[in-house]
C-alpha positions as semicolon CSV with decimal commas, in nm:
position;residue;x (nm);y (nm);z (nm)
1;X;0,889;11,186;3,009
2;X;1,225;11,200;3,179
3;X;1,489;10,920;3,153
4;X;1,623;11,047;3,516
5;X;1,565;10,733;3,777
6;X;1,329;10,757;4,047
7;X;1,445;10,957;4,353
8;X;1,524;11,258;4,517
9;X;1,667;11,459;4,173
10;X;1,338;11,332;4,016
11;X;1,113;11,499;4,252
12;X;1,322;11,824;4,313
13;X;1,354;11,832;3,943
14;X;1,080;11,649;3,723
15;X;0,818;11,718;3,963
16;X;0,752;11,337;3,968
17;X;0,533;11,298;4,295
18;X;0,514;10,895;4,287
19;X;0,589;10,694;4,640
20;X;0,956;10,632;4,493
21;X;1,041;11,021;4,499
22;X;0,832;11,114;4,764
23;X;0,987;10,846;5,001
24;X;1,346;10,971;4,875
25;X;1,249;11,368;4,908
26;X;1,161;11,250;5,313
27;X;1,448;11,062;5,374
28;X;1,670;11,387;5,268
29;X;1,448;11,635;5,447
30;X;1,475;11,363;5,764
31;X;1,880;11,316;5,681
32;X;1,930;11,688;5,645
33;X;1,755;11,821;5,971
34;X;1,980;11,561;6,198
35;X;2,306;11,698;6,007
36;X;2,207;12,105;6,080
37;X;2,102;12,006;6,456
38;X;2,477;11,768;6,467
39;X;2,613;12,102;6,332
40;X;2,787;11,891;6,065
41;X;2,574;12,033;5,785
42;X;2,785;12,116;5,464
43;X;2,598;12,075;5,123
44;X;2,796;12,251;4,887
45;X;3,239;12,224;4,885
46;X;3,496;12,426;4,672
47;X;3,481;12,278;4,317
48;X;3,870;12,442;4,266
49;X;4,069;12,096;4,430
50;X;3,804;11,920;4,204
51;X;3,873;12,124;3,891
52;X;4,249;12,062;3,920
53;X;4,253;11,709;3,990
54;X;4,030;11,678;3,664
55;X;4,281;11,820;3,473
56;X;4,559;11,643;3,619
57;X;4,408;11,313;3,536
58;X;4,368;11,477;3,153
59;X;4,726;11,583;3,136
60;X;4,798;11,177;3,203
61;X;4,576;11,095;2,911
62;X;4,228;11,044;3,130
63;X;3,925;11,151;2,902
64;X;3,661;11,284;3,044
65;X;3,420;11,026;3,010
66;X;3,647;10,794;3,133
67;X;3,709;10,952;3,451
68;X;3,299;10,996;3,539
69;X;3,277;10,615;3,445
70;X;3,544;10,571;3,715
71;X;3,353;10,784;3,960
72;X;3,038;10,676;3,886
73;X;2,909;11,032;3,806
74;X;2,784;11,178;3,471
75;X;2,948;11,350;3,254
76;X;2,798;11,684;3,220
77;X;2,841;11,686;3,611
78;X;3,216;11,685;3,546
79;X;3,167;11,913;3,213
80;X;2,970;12,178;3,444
81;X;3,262;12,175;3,701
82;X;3,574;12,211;3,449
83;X;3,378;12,431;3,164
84;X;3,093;12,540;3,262
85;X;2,738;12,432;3,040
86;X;2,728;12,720;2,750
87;X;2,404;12,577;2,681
88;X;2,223;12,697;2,997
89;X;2,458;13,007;2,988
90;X;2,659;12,943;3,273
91;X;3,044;12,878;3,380
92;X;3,266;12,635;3,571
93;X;3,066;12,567;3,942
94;X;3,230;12,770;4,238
95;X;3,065;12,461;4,443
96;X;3,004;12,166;4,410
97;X;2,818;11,837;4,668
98;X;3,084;11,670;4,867
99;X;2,958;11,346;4,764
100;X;3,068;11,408;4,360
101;X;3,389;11,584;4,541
102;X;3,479;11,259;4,686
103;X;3,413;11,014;4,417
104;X;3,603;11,254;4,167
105;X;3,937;11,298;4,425
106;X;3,957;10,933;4,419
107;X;4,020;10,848;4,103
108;X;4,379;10,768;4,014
109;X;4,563;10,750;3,658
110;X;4,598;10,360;3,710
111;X;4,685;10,154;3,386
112;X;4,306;10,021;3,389
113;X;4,150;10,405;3,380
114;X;4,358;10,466;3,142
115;X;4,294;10,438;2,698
116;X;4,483;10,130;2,564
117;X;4,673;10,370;2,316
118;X;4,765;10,616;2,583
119;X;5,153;10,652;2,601
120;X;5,308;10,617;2,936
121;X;5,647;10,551;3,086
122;X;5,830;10,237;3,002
123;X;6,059;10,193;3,342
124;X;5,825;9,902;3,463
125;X;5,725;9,697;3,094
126;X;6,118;9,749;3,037
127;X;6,230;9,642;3,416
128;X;5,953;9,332;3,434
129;X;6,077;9,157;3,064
130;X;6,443;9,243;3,204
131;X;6,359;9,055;3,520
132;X;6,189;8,764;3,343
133;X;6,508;8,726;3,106
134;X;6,742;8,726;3,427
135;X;6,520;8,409;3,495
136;X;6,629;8,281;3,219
137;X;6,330;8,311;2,980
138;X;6,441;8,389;2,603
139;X;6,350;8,680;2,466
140;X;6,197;8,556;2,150
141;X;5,952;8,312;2,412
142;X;5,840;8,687;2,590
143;X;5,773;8,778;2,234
144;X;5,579;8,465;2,102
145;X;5,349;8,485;2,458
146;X;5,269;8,877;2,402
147;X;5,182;8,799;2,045
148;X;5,481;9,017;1,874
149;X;5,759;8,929;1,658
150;X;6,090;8,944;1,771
151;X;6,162;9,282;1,591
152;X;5,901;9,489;1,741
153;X;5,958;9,337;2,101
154;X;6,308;9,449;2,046
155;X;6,173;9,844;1,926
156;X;5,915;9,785;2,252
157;X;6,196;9,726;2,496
158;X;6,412;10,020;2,361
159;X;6,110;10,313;2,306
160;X;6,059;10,610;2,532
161;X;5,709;10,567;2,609
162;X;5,474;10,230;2,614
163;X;5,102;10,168;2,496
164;X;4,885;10,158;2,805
165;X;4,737;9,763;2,632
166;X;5,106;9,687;2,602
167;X;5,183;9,765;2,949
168;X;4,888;9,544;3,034
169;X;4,997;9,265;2,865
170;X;5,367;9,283;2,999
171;X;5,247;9,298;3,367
172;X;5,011;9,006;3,337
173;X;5,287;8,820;3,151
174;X;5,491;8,937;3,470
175;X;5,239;8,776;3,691
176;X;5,234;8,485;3,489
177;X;5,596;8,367;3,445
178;X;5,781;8,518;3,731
179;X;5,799;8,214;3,943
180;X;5,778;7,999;3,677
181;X;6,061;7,754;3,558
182;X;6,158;7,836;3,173
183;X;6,245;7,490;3,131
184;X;5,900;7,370;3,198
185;X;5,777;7,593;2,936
186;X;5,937;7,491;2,638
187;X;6,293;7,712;2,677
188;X;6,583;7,512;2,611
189;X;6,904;7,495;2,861
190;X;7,131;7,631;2,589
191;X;6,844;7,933;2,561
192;X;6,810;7,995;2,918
193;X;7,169;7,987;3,026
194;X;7,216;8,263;2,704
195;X;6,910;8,463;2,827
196;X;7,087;8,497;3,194
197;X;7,411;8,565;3,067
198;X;7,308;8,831;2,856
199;X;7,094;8,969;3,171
200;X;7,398;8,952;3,363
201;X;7,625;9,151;3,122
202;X;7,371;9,422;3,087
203;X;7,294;9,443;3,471
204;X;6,940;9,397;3,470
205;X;6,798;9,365;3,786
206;X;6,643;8,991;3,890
207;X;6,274;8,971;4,017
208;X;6,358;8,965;4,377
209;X;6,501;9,284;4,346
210;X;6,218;9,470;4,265
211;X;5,906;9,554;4,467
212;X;5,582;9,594;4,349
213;X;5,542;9,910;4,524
214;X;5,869;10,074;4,291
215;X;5,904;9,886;3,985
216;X;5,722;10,138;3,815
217;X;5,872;10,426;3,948
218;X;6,142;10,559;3,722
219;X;6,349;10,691;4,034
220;X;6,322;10,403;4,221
221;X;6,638;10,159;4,221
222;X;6,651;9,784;4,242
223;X;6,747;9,643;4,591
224;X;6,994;9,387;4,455
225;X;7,131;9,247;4,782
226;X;6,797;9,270;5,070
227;X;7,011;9,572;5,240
228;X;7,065;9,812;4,880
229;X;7,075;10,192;5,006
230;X;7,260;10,119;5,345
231;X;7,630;10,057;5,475
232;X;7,592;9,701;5,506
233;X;7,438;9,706;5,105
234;X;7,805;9,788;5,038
235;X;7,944;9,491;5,185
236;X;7,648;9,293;5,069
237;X;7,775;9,368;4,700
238;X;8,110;9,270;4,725
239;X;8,033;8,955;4,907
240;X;7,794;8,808;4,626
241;X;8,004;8,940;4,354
242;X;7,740;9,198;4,219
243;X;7,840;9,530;4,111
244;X;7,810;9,849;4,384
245;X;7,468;10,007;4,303
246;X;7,450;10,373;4,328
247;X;7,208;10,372;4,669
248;X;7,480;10,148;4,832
249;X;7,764;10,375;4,718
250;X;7,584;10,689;4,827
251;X;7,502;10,530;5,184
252;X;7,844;10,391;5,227
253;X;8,011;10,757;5,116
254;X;7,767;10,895;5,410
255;X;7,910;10,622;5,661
256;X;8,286;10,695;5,593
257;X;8,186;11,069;5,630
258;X;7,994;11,023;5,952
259;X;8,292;10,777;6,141
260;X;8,554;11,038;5,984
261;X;8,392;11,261;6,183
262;X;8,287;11,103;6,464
263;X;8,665;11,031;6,492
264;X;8,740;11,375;6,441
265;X;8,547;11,504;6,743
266;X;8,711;11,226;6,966
């Protein structure tokens, strides 16, 4: 007997005639007349945009069970689209249903899709623990609450790439402790005023200057001053003592250029 559930793939393809697959057969003969009279009829798509997101989600460490979990589709459906099914003797689909289109083009390579081992990035783990140490929170506490000791937090922080579980655990610790006082927590004054002094020599950008949008982009800058990547970022800087920032340099070169020759043309 087949394992396939009751419905319209049962009937078309296990010749199962019970009410279950005979009701589902009539609702997509009913469903499919309406669409060809609406003229909006289109059963089959190009599997190529399909095919190519597939592989970019592989190239960021996506296997390919994982990403039919994520769209809810099986995974010879996705093996039949990228490879073919050497089995039955046949290669990659040309086509493929819109609906299996869809669900495939929406998955993204989002930390949860993605294998706790994979390695990714570090620009937001490294920017987050910087931020929460600008706070004031020790080092060695960051450590203690993501269950490491002090010297592999210390190769964490300074690696080219990140676990995926390790990235996890840094942005829930994030969420955790970035509005909350190290003091209350068991940091001392002597090891909080150290942790923000040694933040402060090493320029690493406080919480409020990143959004959650860019922290994990490794392009993106910090907005240190509310107005960071404009002409009045420049005089932000100097007024609150922080150091110019490259956006703020590069927008106020593009100012003095502008006036000069605005001037110029007067």
């Amino acid at each position: 007997m087949s394992t396939r559930p009751h419905g319209y793939a049962r009937y078309r393809l296990d010749g199962c005639r019970c009410y279950t697959c005979a009701a589902a057969r009539s609702r997509y003969d009913e469903n499919r007349t309406k669409a060809i009279t609406a003229g909006t009829w289109q059963p089959w798509t190009d599997a190529e945009p399909v095919r190519t997101h597939i592989r970019t989600l592989r190239d960021c460490g996506m296997g390919l069970r994982t990403i039919a979990a994520a769209a809810g589709v099986d995974r010879k459906r996705l093996q039949a689209v990228t490879v073919g099914r050497p089995e039955r003797g046949t290669g990659p689909q040309e086509k493929v249903r819109p609906d299996l289109a869809a669900a495939v083009l929406a998955v993204e390579p989002t930390l949860e899709n993605l294998a706790p081992s994979t390695l990714i990035n570090p620009a937001g783990t490294r920017r987050r623990l910087q931020a929460l140490v600008a706070m004031g929170w020790p080092q060695q506490h960051l450590a203690v609450r993501l269950g490491m000791t002090p010297n592999n937090y210390g190769a964490m922080v300074r690696a080219e790439h990140v676990l995926v579980r390790r990235a996890l655990a840094v942005r829930d610790l994030y969420e955790q402790l970035w509005r909350a006082d190290p003091l209350e927590h068991g940091a001392t004054q002597a090891g909080v005023t150290r942790a923000r002094r040694h933040a402060a020599a090493n320029r690493w950008a406080p919480v409020g200057a990143w959004d959650d949008d860019t922290i994990d982009d490794p392009a993106a800058y910090p907005d240190w001053t509310g107005q960071c990547g404009t002409p009045q970022g420049y005089g932000a800087h100097t007024r609150l003592d922080i150091p110019q920032c490259e956006p703020c340099r590069a927008a106020y070169r593009t100012y003095r250029q502008e006036l000069r020759a605005a001037r110029a043309a007067a």
